[in-house]
C-alpha positions as CSV (number, residue, x, y, z in Angstrom):
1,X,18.4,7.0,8.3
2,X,16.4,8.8,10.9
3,X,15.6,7.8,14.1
4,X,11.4,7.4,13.8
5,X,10.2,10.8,15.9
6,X,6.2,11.5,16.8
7,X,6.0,12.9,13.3
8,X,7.0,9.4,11.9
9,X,4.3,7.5,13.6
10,X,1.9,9.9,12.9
11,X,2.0,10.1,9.2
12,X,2.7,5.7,9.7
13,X,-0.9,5.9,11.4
14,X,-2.4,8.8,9.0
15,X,-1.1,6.2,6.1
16,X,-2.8,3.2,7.5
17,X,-6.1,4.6,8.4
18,X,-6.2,5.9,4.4
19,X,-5.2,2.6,3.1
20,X,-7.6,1.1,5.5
21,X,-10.2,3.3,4.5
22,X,-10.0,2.3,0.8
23,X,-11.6,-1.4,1.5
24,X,-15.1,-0.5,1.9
25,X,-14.3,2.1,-0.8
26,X,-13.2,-1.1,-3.0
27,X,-16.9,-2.9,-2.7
28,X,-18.4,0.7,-3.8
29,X,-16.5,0.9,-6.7
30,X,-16.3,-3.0,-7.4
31,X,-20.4,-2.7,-8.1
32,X,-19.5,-0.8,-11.7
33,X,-16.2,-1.4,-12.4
34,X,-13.9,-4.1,-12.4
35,X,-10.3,-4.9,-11.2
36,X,-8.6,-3.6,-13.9
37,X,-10.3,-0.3,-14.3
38,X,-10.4,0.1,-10.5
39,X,-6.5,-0.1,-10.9
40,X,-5.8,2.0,-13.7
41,X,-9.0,4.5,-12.4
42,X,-6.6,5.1,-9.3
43,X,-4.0,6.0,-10.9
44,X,-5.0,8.0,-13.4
45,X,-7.1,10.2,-11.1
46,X,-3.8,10.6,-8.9
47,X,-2.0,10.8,-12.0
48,X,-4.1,14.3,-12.7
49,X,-4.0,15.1,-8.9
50,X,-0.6,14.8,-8.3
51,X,-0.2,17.7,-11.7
52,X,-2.7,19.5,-11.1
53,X,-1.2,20.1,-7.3
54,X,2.1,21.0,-8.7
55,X,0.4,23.7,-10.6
56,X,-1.3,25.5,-8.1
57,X,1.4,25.6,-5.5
58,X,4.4,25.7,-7.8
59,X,5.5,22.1,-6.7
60,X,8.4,21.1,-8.7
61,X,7.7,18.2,-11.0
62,X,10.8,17.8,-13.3
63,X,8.8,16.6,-16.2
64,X,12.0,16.7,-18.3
65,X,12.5,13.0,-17.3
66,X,9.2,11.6,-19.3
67,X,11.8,12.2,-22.1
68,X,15.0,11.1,-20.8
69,X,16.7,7.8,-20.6
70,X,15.8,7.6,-16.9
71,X,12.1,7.2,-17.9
72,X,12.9,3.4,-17.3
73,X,13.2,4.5,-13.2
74,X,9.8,5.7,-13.4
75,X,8.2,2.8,-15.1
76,X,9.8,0.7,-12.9
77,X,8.5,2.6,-9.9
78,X,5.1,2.4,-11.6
79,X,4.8,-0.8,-12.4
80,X,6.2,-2.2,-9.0
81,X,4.2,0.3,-7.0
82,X,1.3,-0.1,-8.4
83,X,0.3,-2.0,-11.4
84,X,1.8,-5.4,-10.3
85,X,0.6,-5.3,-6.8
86,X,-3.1,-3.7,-7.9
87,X,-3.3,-6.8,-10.4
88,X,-1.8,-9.4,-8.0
89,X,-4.4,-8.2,-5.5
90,X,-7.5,-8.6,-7.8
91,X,-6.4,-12.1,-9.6
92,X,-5.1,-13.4,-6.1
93,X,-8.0,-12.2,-3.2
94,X,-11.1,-14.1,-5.1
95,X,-10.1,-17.2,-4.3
96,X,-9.3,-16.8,-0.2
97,X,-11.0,-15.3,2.7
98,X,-10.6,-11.9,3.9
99,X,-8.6,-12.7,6.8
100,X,-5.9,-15.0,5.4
101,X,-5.4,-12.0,2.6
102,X,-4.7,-9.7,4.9
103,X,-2.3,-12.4,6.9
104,X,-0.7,-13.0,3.7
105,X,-0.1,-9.2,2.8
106,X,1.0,-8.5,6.4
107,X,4.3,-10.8,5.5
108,X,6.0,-7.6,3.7
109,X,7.6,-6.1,7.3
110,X,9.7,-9.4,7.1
111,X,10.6,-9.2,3.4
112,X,11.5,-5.8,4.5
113,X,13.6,-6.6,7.1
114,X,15.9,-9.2,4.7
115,X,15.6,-6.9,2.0
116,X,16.6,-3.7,3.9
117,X,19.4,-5.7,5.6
118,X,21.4,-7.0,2.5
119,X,20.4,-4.0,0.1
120,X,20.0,-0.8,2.5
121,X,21.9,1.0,5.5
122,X,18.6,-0.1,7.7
123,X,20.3,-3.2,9.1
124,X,18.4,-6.2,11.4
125,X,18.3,-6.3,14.7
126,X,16.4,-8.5,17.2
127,X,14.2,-5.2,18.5
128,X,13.1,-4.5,14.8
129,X,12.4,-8.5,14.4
130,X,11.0,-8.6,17.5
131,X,8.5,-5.7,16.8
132,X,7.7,-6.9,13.4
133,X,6.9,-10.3,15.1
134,X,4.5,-8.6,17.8
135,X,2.9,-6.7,14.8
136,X,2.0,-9.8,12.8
137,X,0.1,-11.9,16.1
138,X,-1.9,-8.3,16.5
139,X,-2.8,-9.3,12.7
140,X,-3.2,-13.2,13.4
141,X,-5.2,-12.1,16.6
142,X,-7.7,-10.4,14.7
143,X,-8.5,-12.7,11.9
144,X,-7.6,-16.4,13.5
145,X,-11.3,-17.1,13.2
146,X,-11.3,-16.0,9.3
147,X,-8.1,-17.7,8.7
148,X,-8.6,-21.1,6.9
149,X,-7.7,-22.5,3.6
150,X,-11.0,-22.9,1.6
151,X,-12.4,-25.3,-1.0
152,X,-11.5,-22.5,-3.7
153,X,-8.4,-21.8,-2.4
154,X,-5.1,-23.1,-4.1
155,X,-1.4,-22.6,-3.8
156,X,-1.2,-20.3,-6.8
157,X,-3.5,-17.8,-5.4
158,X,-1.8,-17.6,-2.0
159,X,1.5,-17.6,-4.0
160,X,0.0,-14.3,-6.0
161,X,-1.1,-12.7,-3.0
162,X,2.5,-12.7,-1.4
163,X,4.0,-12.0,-4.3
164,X,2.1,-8.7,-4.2
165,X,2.8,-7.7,-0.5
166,X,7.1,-8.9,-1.9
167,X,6.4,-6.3,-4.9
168,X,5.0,-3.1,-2.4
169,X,8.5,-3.8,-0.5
170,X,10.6,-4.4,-3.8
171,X,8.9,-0.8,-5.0
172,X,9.8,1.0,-1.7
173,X,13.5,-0.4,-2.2
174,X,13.5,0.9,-5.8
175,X,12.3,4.4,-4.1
176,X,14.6,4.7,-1.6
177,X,17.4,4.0,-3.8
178,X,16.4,7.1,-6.1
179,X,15.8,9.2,-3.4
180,X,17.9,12.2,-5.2
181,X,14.8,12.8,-6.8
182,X,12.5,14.9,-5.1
183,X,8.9,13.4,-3.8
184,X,6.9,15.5,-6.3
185,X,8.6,14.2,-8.8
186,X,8.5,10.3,-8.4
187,X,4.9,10.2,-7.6
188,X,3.6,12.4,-10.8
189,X,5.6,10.8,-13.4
190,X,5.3,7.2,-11.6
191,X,2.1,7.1,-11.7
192,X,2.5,9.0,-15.2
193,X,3.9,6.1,-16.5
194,X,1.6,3.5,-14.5
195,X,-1.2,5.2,-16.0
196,X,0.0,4.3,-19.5
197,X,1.3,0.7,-18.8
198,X,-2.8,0.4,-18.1
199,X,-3.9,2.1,-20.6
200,X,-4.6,-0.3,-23.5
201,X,-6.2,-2.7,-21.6
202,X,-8.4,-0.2,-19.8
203,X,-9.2,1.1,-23.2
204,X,-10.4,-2.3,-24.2
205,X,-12.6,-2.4,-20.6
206,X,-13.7,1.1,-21.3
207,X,-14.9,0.7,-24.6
208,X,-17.3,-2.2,-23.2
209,X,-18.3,-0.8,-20.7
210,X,-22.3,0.5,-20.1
211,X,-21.9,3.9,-18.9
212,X,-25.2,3.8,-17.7
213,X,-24.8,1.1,-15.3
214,X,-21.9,3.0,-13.5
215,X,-23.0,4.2,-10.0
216,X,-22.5,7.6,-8.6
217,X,-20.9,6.5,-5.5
218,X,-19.2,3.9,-7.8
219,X,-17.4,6.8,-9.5
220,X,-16.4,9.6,-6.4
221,X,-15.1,6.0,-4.3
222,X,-12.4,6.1,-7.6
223,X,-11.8,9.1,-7.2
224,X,-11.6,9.2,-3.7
225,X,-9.0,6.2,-4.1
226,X,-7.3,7.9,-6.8
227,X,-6.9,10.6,-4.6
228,X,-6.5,9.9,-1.3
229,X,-5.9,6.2,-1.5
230,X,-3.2,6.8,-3.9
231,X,-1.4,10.0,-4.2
232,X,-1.4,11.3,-1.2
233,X,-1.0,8.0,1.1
234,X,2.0,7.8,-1.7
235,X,3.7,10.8,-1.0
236,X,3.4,10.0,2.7
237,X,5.2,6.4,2.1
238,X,8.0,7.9,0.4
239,X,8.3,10.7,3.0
240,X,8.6,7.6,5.6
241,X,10.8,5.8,3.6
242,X,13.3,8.2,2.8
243,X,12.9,9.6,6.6
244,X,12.8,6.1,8.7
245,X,13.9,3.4,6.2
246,X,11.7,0.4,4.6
247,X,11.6,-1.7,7.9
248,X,9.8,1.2,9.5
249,X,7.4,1.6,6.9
250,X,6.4,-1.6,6.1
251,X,4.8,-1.4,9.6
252,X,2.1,0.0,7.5
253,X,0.8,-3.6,6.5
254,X,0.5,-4.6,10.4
255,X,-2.0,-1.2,10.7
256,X,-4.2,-1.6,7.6
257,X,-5.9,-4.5,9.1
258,X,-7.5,-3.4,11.8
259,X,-7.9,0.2,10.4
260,X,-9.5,-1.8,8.1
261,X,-12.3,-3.3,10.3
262,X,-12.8,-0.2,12.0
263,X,-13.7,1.5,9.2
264,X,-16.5,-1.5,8.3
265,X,-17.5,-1.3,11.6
266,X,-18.5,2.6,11.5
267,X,-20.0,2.8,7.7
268,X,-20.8,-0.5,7.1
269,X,-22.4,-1.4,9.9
270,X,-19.9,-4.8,10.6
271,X,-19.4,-6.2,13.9
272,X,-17.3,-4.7,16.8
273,X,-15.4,-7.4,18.5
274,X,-12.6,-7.3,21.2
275,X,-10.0,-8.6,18.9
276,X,-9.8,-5.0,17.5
277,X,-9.4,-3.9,20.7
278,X,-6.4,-6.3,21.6
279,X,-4.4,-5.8,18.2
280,X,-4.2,-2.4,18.5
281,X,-2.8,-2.8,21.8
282,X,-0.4,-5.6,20.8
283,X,0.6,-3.9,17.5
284,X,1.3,-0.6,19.2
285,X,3.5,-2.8,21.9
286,X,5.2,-3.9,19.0
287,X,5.6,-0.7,17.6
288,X,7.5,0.5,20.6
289,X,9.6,-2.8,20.7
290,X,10.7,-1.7,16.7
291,X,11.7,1.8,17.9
292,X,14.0,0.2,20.3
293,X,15.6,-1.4,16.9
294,X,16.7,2.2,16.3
295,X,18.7,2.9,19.9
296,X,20.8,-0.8,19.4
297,X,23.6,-1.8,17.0
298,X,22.9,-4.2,13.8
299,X,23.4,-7.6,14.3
């Protein structure tokens, strides 16, 4: 495992501003579509992305093993990557505010750091705790006024909701472990295979849907989360996992956040307050605390 060099923590920041980005690209699309068809939209359009790249500049995409008996990997990169998490996300969110979500799903840099330690060479230390720890009061600094348990709030939703930040870090640990396979080819035929996991019940959604009701914008925000949003932010989290480790990645969750807001803030129109100001500060202390994880010896 690499130490994490300028290059890591600019794709780490390229990656959170494009999952941060997709938020107000979710409300576009939310307004003709619905959960299920927003997830299986995303990957199929990656799906077609991710070939169609490979074509053009002779990527290699060993396609062979769509017919092999290590298809199972690739369904079980799929489904933890995407599908579970994408579903979690949609059943789980409705019933909570915005800003205990996002507390919830900034929770994976700690499953990271148990996971990675018992399953991976990226061991725990007290810097990358530490960090992590600074990372998630940026988060808690910029939603404590959001954060509160509301009247249609219940255990089961906040229960789903971490159980799909604990499947985005039990995918990256599936990755990382199949890393002999090269980056082309576990997004393609992972989202290959997520695409068809969806497909029945998006067939069903599909064939009730009123075409004439879909929105323009509706339609390029799936694409552009399809696109952007999926396949290339993927490719760059597998490039940062296979580079820095999971623990290093997972700082992604910490980022999203506030990327978040700022993005709501410039298209949407949303309020500017200081608290964005002071996470990004606090979370980029905290990021320099984690890199100190990567000088010192494992507990």
């Amino acid at each position: 495992m690499e130490k994490p060099i300028f290059k890591s923590y600019l794709l780490l920041f390229i990656l959170s501003a494009i999952w941060g980005s997709a938020f107000f690209n979710y409300k576009i699309v939310l307004t003709s579509f619905d959960y299920f068809l927003l997830a299986g939209g995303r990957i199929f359009f990656a799906s077609i992305f991710l070939c169609a790249l490979s074509l053009i500049f002779f990527k290699k995409i060993e396609y062979k093993f769509l017919f092999s008996k290590k298809i199972y990997i690739f369904f079980l990169i799929g489904f933890t990557n995407y599908v579970l998490p994408f579903c979690l996300i949609a059943f789980g969110i409705d019933g909570m505010t915005s800003g205990l979500a996002a507390l919830l799903m900034s929770a994976g840099p700690f499953y990271a750091i148990i996971l990675s330690h018992y399953f991976t060479s990226d061991k725990f230390n007290r810097f990358k705790f530490l960090g992590t720890v600074i990372g998630f009061i940026s988060v808690f600094i910029l939603f404590y006024d959001q954060i509160y348990i509301s009247k249609t709030t219940t255990l089961l939703s906040v229960l789903i909701v971490m159980s799909a930040s604990l499947s985005y870090v039990i995918g990256g640990l599936i990755i990382q472990k199949y890393r002999e396979y090269n980056n082309e080819t576990i997004a393609a035929l992972s989202m290959i295979c997520g695409t068809i996991i969806l497909l029945p019940i998006c067939s069903v959604k599909l064939n009730n849907l009123d075409f004439q009701q879909v929105e323009l914008n509706s339609f390029l925000s799936l694409i552009y989360l399809g696109v952007v949003s999926t396949a290339i932010a993927f490719m760059i989290r597998a490039k940062l996992i296979f580079d820095n480790g999971l623990i290093f990645m997972s700082q992604v969750s910490l980022l999203i956040p506030i990327f978040g807001l700022y993005f709501s803030w410039l298209f949407l129109g949303e309020n500017f307050s200081i608290n964005m100001f002071v996470s990004l500060v606090i979370i980029l202390f905290g990021l320099w605390v984690l890199q100190l994880g990567y000088k010192k010896v494992s507990f």
